[in-house]
N, C-alpha and C positions, 0 to 999 in steps of 0.2 A: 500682846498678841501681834503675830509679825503683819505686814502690811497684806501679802497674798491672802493669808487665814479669811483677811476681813471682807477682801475683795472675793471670794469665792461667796463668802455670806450674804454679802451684799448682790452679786447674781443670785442667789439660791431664792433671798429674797422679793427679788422682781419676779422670777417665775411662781413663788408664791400668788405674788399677786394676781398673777394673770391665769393662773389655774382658780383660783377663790372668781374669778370674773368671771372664767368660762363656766364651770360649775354652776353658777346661779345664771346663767343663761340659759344652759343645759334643763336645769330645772323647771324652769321659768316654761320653755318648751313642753317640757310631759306634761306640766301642769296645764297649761291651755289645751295640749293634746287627749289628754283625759276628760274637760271640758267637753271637748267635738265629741268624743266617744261615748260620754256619759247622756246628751243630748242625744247622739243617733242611733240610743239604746243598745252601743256595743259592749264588748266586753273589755274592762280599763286593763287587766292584765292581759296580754299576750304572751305566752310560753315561747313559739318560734321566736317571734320578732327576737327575745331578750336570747333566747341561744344564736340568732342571726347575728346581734350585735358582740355576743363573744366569740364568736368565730371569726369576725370579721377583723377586731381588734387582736386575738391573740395570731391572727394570719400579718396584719400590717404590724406588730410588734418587731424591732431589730434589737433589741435589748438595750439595755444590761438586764433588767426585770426578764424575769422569767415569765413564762408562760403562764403559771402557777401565781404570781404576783399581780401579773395582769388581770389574771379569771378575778381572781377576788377582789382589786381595787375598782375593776366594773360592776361585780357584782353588788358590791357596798353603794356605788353611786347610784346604780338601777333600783335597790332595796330601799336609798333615801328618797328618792324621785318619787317611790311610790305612799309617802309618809305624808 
C-alpha cells in the first residue's frame, strides 16, 4: 500500500474519532435535554425543532454530500438520540 493510500486513512481515521466524540456528546445533550423536558411535563419529541435542525444543516451544507445525504445522516443521529 503506497505511503499517500495510508496517510489519507490515517486522516480519515482521526476524523473518525472526533465525529465518534462529538456524537456521544451530542447525545449525552438530548439525553439530559429529554431529562428537563420529562421533568417539566413537556413533550420529548419535538417535530419543528427536528425539521428546524434539518433545515438548518442541509442550508450550512457546502458539500460533497448531498442534500439528500445530509437529510438522512441527521436524521439517523436524531432517531438514535431519541433511543
Amino acid at each position: 500500500m503506497s505511503t499517500q493510500i495510508s496517510d489519507w486513512r490515517a486522516a480519515i481515521d482521526v476524523l473518525d474519532g472526533q465525529l465518534l466524540t462529538l456524537l456521544n456528546i451530542r447525545a449525552k445533550l438530548a439525553w439530559e435535554l429529554a431529562k428537563v423536558k420529562r421533568e417539566a411535563g413537556i413533550a420529548i419529541v419535538d417535530q419543528d425543532r427536528e425539521m428546524q435542525v434539518l433545515d438548518r444543516v442541509r442550508r450550512s451544507n457546502d458539500g460533497p454530500l448531498t442534500e439528500d445525504a445530509i437529510t438522512r445522516i441527521f436524521e439517523s443521529i436524531i432517531q438514535e438520540a431519541r433511543r
